[in-house]
C-alpha positions in Angstrom: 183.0 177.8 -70.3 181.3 174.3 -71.3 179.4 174.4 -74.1 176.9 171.6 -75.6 175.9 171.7 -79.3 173.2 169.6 -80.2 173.0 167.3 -83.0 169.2 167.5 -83.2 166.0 168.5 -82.2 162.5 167.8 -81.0 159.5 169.9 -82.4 155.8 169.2 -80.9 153.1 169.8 -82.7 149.4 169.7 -82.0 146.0 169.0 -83.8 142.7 168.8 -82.0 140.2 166.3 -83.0 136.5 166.7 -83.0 134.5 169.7 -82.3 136.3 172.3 -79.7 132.8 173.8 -79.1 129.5 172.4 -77.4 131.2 168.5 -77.5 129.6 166.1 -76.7 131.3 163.8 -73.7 132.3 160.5 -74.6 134.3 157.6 -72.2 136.7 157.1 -75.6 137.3 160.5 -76.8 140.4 161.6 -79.0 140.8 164.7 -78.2 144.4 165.9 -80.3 147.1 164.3 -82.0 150.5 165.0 -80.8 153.5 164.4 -83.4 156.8 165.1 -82.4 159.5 165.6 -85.3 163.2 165.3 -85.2 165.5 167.7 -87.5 167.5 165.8 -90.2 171.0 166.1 -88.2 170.3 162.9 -86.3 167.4 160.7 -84.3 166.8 161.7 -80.8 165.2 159.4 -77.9 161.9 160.4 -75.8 162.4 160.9 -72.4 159.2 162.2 -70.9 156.3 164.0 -71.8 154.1 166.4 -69.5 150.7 167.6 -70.5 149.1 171.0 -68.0 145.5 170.2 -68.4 143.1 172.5 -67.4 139.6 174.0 -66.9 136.5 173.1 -64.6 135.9 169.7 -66.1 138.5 168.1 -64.1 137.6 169.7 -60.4 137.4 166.6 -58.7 139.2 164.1 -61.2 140.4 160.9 -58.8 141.6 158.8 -61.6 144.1 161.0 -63.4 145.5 158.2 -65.1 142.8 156.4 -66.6 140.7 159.8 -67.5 143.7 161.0 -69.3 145.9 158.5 -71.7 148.2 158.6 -74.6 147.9 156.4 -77.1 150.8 155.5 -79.6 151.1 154.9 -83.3 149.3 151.7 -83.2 146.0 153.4 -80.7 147.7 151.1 -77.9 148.2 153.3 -74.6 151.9 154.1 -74.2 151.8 152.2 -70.6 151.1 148.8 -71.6 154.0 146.6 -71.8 153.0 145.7 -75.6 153.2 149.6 -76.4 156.5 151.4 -74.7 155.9 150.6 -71.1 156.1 154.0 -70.3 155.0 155.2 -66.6 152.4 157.9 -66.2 152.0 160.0 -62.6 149.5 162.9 -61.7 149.8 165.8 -59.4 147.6 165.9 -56.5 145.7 169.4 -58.3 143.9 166.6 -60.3 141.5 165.4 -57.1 141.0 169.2 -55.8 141.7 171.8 -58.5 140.9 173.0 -61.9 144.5 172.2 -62.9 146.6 168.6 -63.8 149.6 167.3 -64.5 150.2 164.3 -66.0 153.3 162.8 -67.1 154.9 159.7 -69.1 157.9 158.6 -68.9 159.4 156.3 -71.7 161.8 153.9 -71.1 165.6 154.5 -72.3 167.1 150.8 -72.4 163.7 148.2 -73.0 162.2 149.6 -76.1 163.2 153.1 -75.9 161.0 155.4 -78.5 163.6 156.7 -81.0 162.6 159.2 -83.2 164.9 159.1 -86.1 166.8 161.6 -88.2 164.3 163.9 -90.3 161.6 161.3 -88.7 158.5 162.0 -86.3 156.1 159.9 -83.8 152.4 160.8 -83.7 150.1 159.7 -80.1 146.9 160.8 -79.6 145.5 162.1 -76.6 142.6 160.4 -75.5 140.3 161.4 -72.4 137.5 159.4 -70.6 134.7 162.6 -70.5 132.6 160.2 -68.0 135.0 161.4 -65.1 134.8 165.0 -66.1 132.8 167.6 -63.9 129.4 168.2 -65.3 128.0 171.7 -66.1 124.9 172.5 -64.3 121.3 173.5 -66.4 122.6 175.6 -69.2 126.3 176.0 -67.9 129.1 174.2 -69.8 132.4 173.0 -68.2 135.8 173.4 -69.9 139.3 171.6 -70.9 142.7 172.8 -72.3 145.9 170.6 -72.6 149.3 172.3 -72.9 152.7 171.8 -73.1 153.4 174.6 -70.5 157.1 174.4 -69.6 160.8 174.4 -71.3 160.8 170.6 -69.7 157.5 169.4 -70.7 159.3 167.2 -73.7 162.7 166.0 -72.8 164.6 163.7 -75.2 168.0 163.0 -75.0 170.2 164.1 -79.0 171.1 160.7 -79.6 169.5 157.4 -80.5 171.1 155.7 -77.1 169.3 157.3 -74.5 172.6 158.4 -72.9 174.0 161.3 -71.7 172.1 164.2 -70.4 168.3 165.2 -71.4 167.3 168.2 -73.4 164.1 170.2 -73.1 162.5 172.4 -75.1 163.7 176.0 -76.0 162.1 178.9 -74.2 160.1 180.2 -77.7 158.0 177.1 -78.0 156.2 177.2 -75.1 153.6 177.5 -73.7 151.9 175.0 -76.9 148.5 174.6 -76.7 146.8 171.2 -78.0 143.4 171.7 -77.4 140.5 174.0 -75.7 137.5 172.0 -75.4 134.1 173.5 -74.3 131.4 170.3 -73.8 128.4 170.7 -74.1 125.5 172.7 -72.0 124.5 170.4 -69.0 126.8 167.7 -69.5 
């Protein structure tokens, strides 16, 4: 039987920003910081990153990609060629369901994001609110991110971006980032 043993590993974390409770919407708003840390055996490159977002606040969100981005280190979003150049698609649930799926893929040979040994990379997860259902007279709308599967995170254990890509074990998902409740009428 083949057996892989890994050199390291990739731990998300989450922090939310701002109030999680009657918030009020913004067009710039930071909702969580997401840093993920290697272990001290070796570095490890980012593959992709997929975020489940959630919650009657995006019923009807067209622009996926633009309501939802992730910023890097320096507040510059991951897509733009002066950031990683990373590539970011949405499932179709974003125009006609409570549910979305966004995710960014980093490049592997043109400014791959290495994480290195013992090291970690914090983005933050920044949402335009204006494109967000709004809650009718004194009803609020609502919005979770998550890291919901084993393959929301893959990196591949080396600082190359060779070989084949690692996920995320079983007992660290789902990871919730945030649960946002805006405020009444808005």
């Amino acid at each position: 039987n083949t057996m892989t043993v890994l050199r390291t590993t990739l731990t998300p974390s989450a922090t939310a920003l701002g109030s999680q409770t009657s918030r009020v919407k913004s067009s710039v708003d930071n909702i969580a910081n997401i840093t993920v840390a290697a272990n001290s055996a070796g570095g490890a490159t980012l593959n992709a990153l997929t975020i489940t977002f959630s919650g009657n606040a995006i019923n009807g969100t067209s622009t996926a990609t633009s309501t939802f981005v992730l910023r890097d280190a320096n507040n510059v979003n991951v897509t733009s060629a002066s950031s990683y150049g990373a590539t970011a698609s949405s499932t179709a649930g974003c125009t006609t369901s409570d549910q979305c799926v966004i995710e960014w893929i980093f490049p592997t040979s043109t400014n791959p994001l290495v994480i290195s040994a013992g090291g970690s990379y914090t983005f933050t997860l920044q949402t335009n609110d204006s494109n967000f259902a709004t809650g009718s007279g004194s009803a609020s709308v609502s919005l979770s991110a998550t890291l919901q599967n084993t393959g929301d995170l893959t990196y591949y254990d080396n600082s190359t971006g060779a070989g084949s890509t690692v996920g995320l074990p079983t007992t660290v998902v789902p990871k919730s980032i945030t649960n946002i409740t805006f405020a009444a009428g808005t």
